[in-house]
KEBA-847094 format. One line per 8 residues: number of its first residue (from 0); their letters; for each residue x, y, z of N, C-alpha, C. Coordinates in steps of 0.1 Angstrom, whole numbers, padded with zeros to 4 digits. Example, Ala and Ser with C-alpha at 12.3 -4.5 7.8 and 13.67 -1.06 7.14 Angstrom:
# KEBA-847094
0> AS> 0132/-0057/0078/0123/-0045/0078/0132/-0033/0078; 0128/-0022/0071/0137/-0011/0071/0129/0000/0079
# end
This chain:
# KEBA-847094
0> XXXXXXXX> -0001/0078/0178/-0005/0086/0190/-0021/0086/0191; -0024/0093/0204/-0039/0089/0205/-0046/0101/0199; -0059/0101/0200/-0064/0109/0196/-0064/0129/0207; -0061/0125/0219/-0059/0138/0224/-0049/0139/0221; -0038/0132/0218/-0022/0140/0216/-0026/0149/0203; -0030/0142/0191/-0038/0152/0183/-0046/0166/0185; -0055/0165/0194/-0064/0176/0194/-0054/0185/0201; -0045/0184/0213/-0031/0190/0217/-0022/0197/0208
8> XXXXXXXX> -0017/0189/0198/-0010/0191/0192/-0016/0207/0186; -0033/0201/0175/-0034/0210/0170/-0046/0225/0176; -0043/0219/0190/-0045/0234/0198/-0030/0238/0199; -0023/0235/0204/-0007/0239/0205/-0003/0247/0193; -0006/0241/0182/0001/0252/0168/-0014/0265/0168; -0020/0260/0170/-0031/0272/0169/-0024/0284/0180; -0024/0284/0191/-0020/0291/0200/-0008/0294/0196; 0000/0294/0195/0012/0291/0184/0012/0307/0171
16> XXXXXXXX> 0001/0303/0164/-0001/0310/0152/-0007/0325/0159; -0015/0324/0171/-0022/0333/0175/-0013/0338/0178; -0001/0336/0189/0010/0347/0197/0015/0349/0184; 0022/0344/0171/0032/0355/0164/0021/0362/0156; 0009/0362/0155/0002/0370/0145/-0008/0379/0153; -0006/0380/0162/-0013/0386/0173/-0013/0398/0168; -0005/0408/0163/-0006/0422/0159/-0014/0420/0143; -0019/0411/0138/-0029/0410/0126/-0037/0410/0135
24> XXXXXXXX> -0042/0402/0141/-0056/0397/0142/-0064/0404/0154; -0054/0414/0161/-0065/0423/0168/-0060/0437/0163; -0074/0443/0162/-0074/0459/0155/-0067/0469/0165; -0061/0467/0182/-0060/0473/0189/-0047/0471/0194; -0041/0481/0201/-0024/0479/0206/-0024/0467/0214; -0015/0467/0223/-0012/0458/0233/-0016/0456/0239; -0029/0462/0239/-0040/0454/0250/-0035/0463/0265; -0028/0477/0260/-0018/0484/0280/-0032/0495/0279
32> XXXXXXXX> -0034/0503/0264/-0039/0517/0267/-0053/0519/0276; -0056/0520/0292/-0069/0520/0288/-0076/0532/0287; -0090/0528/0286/-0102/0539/0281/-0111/0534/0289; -0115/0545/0300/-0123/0545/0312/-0136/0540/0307; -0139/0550/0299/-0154/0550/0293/-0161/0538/0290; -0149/0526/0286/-0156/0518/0277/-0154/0508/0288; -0151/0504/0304/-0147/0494/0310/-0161/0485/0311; -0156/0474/0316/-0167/0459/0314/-0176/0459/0305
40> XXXXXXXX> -0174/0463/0293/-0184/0461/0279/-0184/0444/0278; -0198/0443/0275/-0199/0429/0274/-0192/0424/0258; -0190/0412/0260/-0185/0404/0241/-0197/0413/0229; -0186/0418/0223/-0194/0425/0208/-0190/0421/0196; -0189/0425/0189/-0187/0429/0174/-0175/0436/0176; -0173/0446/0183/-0161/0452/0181/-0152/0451/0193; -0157/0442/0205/-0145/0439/0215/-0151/0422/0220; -0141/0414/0212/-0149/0400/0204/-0149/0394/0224
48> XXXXXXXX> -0142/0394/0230/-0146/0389/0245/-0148/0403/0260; -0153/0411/0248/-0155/0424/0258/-0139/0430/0271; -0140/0442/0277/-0129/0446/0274/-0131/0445/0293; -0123/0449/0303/-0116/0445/0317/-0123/0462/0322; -0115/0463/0334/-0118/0474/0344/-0112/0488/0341; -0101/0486/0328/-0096/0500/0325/-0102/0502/0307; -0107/0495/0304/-0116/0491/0292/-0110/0484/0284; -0094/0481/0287/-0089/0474/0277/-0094/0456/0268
56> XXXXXXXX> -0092/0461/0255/-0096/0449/0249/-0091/0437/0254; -0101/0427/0260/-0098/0414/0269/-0088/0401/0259; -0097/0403/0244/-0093/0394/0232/-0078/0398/0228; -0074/0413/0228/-0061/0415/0223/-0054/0412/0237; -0052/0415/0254/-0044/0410/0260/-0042/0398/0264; -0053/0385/0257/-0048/0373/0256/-0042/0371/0247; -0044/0372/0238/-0035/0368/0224/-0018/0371/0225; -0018/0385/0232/-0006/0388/0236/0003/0383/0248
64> XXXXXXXX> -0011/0378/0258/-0007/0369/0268/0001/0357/0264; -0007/0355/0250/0002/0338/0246/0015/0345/0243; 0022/0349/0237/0033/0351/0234/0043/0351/0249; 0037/0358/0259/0045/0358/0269/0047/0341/0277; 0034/0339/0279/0035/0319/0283/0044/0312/0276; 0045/0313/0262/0050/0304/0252/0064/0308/0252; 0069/0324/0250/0082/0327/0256/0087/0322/0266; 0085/0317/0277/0089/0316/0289/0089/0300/0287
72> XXXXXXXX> 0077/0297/0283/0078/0277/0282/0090/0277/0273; 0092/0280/0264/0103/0275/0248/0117/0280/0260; 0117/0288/0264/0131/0295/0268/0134/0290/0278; 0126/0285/0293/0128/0277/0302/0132/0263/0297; 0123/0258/0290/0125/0238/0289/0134/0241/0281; 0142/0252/0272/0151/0244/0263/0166/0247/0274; 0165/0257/0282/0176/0259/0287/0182/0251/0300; 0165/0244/0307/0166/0234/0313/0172/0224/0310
80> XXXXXXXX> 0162/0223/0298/0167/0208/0292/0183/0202/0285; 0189/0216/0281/0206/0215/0278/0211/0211/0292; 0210/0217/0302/0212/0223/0314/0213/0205/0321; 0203/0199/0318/0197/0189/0326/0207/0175/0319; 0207/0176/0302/0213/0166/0293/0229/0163/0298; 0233/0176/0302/0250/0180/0302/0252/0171/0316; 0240/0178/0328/0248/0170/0342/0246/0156/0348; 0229/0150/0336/0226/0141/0339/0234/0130/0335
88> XXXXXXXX> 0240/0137/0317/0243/0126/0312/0261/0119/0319; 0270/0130/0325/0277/0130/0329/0275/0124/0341; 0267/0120/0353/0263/0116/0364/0265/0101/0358; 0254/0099/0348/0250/0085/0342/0261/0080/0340; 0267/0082/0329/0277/0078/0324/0293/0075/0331; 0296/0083/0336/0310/0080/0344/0305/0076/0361; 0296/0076/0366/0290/0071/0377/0295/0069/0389; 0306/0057/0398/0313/0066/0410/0305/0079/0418
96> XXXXXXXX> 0321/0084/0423/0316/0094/0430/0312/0107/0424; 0317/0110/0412/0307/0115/0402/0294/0119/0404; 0284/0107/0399/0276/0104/0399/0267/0104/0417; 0277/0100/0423/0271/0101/0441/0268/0115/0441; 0279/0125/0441/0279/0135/0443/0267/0145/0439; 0271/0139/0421/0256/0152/0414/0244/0143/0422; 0239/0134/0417/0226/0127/0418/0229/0127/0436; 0232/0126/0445/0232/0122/0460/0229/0132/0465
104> XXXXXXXX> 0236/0145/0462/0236/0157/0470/0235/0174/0462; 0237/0173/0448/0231/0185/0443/0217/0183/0436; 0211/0172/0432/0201/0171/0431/0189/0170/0440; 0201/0170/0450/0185/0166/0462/0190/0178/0467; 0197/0182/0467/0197/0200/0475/0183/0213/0469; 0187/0208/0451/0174/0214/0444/0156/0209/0450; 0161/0192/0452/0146/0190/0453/0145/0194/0465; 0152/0198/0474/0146/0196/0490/0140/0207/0489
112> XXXXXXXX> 0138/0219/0477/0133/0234/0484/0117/0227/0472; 0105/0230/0474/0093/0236/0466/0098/0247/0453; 0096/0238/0448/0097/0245/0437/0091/0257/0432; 0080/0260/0433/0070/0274/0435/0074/0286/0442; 0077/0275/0459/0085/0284/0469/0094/0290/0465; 0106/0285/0457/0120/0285/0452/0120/0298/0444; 0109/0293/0433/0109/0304/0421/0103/0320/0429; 0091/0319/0437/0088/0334/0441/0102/0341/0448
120> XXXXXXXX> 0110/0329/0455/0120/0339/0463/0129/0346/0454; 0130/0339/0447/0137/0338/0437/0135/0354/0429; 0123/0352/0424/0118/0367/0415/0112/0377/0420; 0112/0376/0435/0105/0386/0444/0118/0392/0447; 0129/0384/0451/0140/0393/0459/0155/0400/0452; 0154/0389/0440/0167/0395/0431/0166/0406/0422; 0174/0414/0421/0174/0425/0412/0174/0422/0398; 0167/0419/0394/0170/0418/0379/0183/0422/0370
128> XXXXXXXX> 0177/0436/0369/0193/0443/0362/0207/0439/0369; 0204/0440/0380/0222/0435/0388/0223/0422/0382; 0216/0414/0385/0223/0399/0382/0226/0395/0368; 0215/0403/0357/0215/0404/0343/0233/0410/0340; 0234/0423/0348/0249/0430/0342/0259/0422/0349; 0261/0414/0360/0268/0403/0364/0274/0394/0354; 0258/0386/0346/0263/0373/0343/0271/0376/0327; 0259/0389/0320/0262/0392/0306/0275/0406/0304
136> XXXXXXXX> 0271/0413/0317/0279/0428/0311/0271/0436/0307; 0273/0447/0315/0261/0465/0314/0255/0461/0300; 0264/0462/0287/0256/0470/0277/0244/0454/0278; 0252/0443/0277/0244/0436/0269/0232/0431/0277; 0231/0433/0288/0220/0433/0300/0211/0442/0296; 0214/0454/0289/0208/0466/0286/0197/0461/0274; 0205/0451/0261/0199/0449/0254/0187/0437/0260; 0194/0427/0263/0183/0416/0267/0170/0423/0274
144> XXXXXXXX> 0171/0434/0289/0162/0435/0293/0152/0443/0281; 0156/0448/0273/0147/0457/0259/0142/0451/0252; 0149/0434/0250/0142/0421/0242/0129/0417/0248; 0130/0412/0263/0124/0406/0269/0115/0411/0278; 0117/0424/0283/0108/0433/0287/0111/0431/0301; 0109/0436/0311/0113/0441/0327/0105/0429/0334; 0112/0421/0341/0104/0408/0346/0104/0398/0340; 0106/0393/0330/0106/0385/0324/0117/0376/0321
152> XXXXXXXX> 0131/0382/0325/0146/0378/0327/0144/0370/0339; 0140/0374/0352/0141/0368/0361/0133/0359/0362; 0121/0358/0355/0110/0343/0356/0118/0334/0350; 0124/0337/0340/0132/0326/0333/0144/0321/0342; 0151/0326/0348/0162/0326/0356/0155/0317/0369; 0144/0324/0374/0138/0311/0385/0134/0296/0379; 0129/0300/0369/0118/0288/0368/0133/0279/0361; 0146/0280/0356/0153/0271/0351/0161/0267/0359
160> XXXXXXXX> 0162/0277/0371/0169/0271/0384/0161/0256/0387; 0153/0259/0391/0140/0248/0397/0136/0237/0388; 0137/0240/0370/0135/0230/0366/0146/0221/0357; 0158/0223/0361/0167/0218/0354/0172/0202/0356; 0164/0200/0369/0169/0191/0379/0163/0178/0375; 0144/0182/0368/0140/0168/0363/0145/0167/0347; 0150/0172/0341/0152/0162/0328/0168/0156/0336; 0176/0160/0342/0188/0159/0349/0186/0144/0349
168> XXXXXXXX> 0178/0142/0360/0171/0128/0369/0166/0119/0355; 0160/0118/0346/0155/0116/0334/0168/0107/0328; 0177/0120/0323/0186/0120/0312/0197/0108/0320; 0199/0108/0331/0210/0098/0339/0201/0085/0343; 0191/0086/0348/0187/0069/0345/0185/0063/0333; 0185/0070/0323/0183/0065/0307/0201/0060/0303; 0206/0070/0307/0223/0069/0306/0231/0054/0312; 0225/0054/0323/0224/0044/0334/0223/0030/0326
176> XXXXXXXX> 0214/0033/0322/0208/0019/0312/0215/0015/0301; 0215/0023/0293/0222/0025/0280/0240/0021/0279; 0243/0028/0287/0256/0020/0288/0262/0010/0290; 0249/-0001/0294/0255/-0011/0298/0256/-0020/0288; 0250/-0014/0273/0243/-0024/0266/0255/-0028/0255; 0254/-0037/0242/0264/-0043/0241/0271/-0034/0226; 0262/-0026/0224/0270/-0018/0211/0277/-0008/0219; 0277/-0006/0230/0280/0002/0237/0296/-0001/0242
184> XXXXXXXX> 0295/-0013/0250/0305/-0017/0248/0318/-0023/0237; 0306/-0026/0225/0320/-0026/0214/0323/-0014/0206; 0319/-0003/0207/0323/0015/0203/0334/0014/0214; 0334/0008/0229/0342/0007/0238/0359/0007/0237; 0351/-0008/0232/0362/-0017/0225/0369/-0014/0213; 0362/-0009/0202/0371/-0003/0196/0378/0013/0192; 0377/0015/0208/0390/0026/0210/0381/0042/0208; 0368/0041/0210/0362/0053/0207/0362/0064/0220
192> XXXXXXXX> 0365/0075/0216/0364/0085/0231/0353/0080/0239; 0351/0091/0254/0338/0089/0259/0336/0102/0253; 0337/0110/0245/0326/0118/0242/0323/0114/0231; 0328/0109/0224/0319/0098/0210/0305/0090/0213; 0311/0081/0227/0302/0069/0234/0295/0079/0236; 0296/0085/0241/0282/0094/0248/0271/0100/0238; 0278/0107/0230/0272/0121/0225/0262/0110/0206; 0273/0102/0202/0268/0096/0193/0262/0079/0194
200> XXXXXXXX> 0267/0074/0201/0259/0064/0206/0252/0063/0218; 0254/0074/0230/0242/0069/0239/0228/0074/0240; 0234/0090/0239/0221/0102/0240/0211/0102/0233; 0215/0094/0217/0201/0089/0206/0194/0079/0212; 0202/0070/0221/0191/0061/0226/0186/0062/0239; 0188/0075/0244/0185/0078/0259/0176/0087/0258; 0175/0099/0244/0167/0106/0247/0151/0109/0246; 0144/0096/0247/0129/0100/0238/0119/0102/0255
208> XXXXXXXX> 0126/0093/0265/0119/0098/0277/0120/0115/0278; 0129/0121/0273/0134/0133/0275/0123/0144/0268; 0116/0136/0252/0110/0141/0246/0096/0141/0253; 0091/0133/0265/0080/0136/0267/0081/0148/0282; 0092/0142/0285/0096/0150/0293/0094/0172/0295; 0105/0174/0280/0102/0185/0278/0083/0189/0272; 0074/0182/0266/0064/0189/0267/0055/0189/0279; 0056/0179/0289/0051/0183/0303/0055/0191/0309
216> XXXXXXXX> 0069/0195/0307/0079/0211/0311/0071/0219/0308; 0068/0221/0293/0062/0232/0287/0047/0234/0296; 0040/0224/0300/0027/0226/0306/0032/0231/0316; 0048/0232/0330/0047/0235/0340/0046/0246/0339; 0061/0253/0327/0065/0262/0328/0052/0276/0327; 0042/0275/0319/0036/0283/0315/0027/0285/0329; 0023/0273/0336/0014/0273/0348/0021/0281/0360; 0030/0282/0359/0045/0281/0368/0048/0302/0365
224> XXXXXXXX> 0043/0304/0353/0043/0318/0348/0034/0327/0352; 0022/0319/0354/0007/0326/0354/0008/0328/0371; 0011/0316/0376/0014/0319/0389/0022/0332/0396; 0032/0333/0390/0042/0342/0396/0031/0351/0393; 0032/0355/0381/0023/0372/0379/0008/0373/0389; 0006/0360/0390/-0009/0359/0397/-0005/0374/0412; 0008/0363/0414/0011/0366/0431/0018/0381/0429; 0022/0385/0417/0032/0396/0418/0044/0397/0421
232> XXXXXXXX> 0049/0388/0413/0064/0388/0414/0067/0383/0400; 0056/0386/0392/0058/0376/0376/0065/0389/0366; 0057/0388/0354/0054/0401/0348/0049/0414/0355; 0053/0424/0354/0045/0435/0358/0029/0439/0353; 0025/0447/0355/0017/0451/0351/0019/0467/0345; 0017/0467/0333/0007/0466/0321/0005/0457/0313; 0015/0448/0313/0018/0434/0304/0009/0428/0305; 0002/0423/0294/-0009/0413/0292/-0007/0399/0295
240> XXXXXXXX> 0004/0398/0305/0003/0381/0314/-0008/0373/0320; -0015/0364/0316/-0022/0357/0318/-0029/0363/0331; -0017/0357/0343/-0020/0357/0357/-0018/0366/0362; -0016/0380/0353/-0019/0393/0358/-0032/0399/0355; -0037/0391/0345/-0052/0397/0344/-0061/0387/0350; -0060/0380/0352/-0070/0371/0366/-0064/0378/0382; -0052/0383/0380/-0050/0389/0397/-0062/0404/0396; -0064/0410/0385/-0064/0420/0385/-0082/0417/0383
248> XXXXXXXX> -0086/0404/0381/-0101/0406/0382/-0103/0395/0390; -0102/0396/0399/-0101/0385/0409/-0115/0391/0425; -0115/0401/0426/-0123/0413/0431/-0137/0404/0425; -0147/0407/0437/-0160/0401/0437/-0168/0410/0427; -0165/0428/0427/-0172/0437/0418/-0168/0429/0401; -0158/0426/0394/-0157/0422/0385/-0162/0407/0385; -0160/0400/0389/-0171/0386/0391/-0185/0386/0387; -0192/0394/0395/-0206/0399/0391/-0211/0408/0381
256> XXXXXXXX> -0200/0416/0374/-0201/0425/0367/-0199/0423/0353; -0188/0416/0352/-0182/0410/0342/-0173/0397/0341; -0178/0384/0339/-0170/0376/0346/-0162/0372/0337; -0166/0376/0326/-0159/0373/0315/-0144/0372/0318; -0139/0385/0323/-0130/0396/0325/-0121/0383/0329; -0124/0375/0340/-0120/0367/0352/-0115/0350/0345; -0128/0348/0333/-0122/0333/0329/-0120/0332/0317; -0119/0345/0312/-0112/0339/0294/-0099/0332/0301
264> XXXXXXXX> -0090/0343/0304/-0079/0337/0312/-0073/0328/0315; -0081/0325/0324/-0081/0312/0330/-0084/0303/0323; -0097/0299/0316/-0101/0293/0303/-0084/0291/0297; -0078/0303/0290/-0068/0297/0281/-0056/0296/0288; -0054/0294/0301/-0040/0287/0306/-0047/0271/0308; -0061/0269/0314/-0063/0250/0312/-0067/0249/0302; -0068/0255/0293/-0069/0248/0280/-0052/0247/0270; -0042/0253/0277/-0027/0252/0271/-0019/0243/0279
272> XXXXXXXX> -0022/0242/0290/-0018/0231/0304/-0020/0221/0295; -0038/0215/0293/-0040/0208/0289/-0040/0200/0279; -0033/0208/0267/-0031/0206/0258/-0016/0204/0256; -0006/0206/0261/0010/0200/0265/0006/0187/0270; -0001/0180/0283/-0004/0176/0286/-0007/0161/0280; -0017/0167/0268/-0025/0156/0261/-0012/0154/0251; 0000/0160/0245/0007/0160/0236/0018/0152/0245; 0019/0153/0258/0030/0146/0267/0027/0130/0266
280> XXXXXXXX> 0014/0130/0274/0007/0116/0271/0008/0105/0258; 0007/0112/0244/0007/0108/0235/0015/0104/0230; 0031/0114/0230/0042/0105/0233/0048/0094/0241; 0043/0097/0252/0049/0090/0261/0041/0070/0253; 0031/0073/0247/0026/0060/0244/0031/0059/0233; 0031/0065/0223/0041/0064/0208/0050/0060/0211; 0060/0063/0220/0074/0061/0225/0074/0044/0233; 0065/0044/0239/0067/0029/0245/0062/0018/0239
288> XXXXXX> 0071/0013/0231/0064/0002/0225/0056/-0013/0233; 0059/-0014/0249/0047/-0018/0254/0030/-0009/0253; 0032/0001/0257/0016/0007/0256/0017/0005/0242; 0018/0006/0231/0016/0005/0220/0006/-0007/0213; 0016/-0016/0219/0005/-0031/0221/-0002/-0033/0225; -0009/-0027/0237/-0021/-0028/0243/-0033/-0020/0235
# end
């Protein structure tokens, strides 16, 4: 790999280490309580990126910001990505009208909406708790929304609606290919299920587009997070969400006052974009033994 899949990588574990140790490394709660007194303090000694418009410490509600991004990236791409493996690989594989059907007309039903679009209607209009006690049942709806905190069920629920569709597309042109090839046919031949053919001989050789696949996910998903809260349909607010504290200093008085307030923020969503990104790239050339040669 190149040299930015590296520097990615080991920003990725750093951010990583920061969200589960976040209650070490800042002296202060959650970054919710605030304290009038102390609002727009500049970067100190004792508030290391100075503190926002209710005083709260800027440093502890990013740190705790990452946990929410990274929540939402791990829990979307992996749920996508099962989600995507199951209908793509089935499309690929048995092909016909199968395959017409999923790939011709449910896939393109997903692509035809904006995906952004899709997701705010999505978390702006559904009840959370109803559709949570629907899919799971009262009590255990009760538990998850207590895991995951109020808002945060339904970002997951939009953003896997919307993103399940490209590893889908991914996972069935690889399937596509794969099948035709000749160990494929003699597993065929010698009397093997198709869920043998599939699951043990195709999917190991179908899946590594998959693998660059889900870390470009993880760059959407988290951009795709900051957004919603930006707009107010994400996380609520007191939650230390990225794109709830750039909505919340977005105001010309905090710009000039403290701009701080405005681009740690932002600062650490293109620098975690970017860093999936550089880790996507790097695979994608590890993975292709043409670029490899070049």
């Amino acid at each position: 790999m190149n040299v930015r899949a590296y520097i990615g990588m080991f920003f990725v574990i750093a951010i990583i280490l920061v969200a589960v140790f976040a209650t070490w490394l800042s002296p202060y709660d959650l970054g919710i309580t605030p304290n009038l007194a102390n609002k727009f303090a500049s970067p100190s000694l004792t508030h290391l990126l100075g503190t926002d418009h209710l005083g709260r410490d800027v440093f502890t509600r990013v740190i705790y910001g990452a946990r929410i991004s990274l929540e939402v990236g791990l829990i979307t791409v992996t749920i996508s990505a099962i989600i995507g493996i199951l209908i793509g690989s089935i499309a690929g594989f048995y092909g016909g009208w199968i395959d017409s059907f999923l790939s011709g007309y449910v896939f393109n039903v997903f692509l035809a909406f904006p995906g952004l679009l899709l997701a705010i209607a999505l978390a702006a209009f559904v009840d959370e708790r109803a559709l949570v006690s629907t899919l799971v049942g009262t009590e255990a709806a009760e538990t998850l929304l207590n895991i995951f905190g109020r808002g945060l069920i339904k970002i997951l629920i939009a953003l896997t609606i919307i993103g399940w569709v490209g590893y889908a597309r991914v996972i069935r042109a690889q399937v596509l290919k794969v099948r035709e090839l000749d160990f494929v046919t003699a597993a065929r031949a010698l009397g093997a299920s198709d869920l043998r053919i599939l699951v043990i001989h195709i999917l190991p050789n179908a899946i590594q587009p998959l693998i660059v696949q889900v870390s470009l996910g993880m760059a959407g998903a988290v951009l795709s997070e900051a957004s919603l809260s930006f707009l107010g349909v994400g996380v609520p607010p007191p939650a230390p969400s990225w794109g709830t504290m750039i909505e919340e200093a977005r105001d010309l008085t905090t710009l000039y006052v403290a701009p701080h307030v405005l681009f740690v923020p932002g600062i650490a969503i293109a620098l975690t974009v970017l860093a999936f990104n550089f880790i996507g790239d790097g695979l994608r050339e590890y993975l292709d033994p043409k670029q490899r040669r070049r």
